[in-house]
N, C-alpha and C positions, 0 to 999 in steps of 0.2 A: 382610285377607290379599291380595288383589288388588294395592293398593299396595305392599307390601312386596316381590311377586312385578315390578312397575316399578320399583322403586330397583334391585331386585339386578340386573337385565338391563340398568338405566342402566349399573350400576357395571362389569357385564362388557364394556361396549361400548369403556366408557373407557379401562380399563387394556391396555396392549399385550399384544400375545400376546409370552411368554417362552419361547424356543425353545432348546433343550439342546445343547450344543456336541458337534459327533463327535468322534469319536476318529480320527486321522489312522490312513490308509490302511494296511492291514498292520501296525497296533500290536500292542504287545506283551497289549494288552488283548482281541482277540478269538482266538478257540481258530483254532489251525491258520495264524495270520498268518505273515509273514516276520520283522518285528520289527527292531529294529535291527541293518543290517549294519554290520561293523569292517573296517576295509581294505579298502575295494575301491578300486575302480581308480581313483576320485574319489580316494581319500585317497594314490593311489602318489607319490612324486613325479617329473616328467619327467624321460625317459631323456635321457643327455647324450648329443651328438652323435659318431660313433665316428671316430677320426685316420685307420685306413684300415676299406675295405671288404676281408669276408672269403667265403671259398669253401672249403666239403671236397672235395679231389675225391677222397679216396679215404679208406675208412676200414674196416680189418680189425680180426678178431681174431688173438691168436697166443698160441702156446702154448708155454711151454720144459719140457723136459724136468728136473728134478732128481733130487736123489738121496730125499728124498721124496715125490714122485709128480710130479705137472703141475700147472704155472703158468698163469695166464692174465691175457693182458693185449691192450692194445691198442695201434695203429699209426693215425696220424691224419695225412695229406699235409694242408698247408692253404696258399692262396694269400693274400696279402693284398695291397693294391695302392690307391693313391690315383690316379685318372683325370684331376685339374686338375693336379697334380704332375708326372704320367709316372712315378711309382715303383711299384716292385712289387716282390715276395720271395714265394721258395719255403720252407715249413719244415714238418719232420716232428718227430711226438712219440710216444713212447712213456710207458706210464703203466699201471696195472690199473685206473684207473679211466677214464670216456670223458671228462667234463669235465676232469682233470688233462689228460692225452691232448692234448686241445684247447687248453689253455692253454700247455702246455711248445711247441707246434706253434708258437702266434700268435709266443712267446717269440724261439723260431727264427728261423720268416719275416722276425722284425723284425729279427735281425742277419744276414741276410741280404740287405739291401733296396739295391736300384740304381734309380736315375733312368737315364732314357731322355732320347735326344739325338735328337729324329725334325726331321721335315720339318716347315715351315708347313701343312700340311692332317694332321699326325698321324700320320702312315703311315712307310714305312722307303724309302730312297730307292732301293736297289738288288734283288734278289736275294742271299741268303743260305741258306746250307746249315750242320746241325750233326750229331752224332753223339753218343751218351752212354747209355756200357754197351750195348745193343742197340737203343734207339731214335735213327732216323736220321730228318729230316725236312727240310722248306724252307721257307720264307717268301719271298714277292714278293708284290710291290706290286700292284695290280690297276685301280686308275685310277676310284675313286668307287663300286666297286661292296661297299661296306663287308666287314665281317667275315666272310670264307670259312671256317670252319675248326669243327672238332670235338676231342672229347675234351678233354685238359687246357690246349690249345692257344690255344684260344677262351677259357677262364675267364680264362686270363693278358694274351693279347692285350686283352679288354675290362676287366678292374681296369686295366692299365699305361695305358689311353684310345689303342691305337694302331686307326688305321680302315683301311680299305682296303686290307684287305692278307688274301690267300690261303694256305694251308696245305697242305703235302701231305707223311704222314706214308709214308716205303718200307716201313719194316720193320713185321713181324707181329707185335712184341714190342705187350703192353697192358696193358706197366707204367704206372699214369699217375704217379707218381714219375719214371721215367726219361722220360717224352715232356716233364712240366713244368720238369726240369733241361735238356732239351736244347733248349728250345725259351729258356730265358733264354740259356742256352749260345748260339744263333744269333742272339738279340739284341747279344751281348758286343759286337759293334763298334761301336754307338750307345749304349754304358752311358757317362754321364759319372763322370769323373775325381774325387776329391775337388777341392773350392775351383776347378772348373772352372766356367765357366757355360754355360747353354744355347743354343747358336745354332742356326736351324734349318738343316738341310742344304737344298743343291737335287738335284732329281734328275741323276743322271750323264746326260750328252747324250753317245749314240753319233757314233764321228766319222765323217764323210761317205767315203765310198768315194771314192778315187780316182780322175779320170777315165784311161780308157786313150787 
């Protein structure tokens, strides 16, 4: 007996230990696991690069009256604007839903799109003034102290890549529709021409006072 109790302990020393494989983490094998995900964001595929950058600046509901009761839908202002081009566009969409809304907008902005004609440093080289419906405003240059401005003024100025340059809105109107029409509106004499090309302006030199 004794020998027989040595061979078998030889034999258990010899042979390897046989170790049982797991089960990978969160299998569909233990209770309560994750288990295989589908689609996630490993399996999206990367988003494509967008032509312009976009901005809402405003975005209602509204309601029409019918001979069945009331409508509802929605009104979407949207800027879009590429900064290494100098182009930018205003457009508004109407829709009952908010993504159509948004897409009839972009639709818009894009046939609406002007290229800018600025200075070598991006900015506008004079003082300008515009007006449109009840929003009145001004643009000047300011001399390196980049982007002054607010409301829909700013979203457009920074899509169009114009720097250094001041805002100052008169009127109380706070349609931002009508401040981002009139604010392209005081751009209009630095919009280029079709088949025009971009030169950059200099700024206008005051002429010296005369001596008396």
């Amino acid at each position: 007996m004794s020998e027989e109790k040595t061979t078998t302990e030889e034999t258990k020393k010899d042979t390897p230990a046989v170790t049982k494989p797991r089960s990978p983490r969160g299998g569909a094998g233990k209770a309560g696991g994750r288990g295989p995900q589908k689609g996630g964001r490993r399996g999206r595929p990367p988003r494509e690069p967008r032509e312009f950058e976009q901005k809402i600046i405003d975005i209602r509901r509204v309601v029409r009256v019918v001979a069945g009761g009331r409508r509802f839908g929605f009104s979407v202002a949207m800027v879009l604007g590429d900064a290494n081009k100098k182009r930018v566009g205003v457009g508004l969409g109407k829709a009952g839903d908010t993504a159509l809304a948004i897409q009839k907008a972009v639709n818009h902005a894009k046939k609406n799109m002007v290229t800018l004609n600025l200075n070598e440093d991006s900015s506008i080289p004079h003082e300008v003034e515009a007006k449109y419906n009840a929003a009145t405003l001004m643009l000047m240059p300011n001399g390196g102290r980049g982007v002054v401005a607010g409301s829909a003024v700013r979203s457009i100025l920074e899509l169009a890549g114009v720097r250094d340059v001041t805002s100052k809105i008169f009127s109380r109107s706070k349609n931002k529709l009508n401040i981002a029409r009139a604010t392209i509106k005081a751009l209009s004499p630095f919009i280029l021409k079709k088949n025009q090309k971009a030169t950059p302006k200099k700024e206008e030199e005051k002429p010296d006072e005369e001596a008396k």
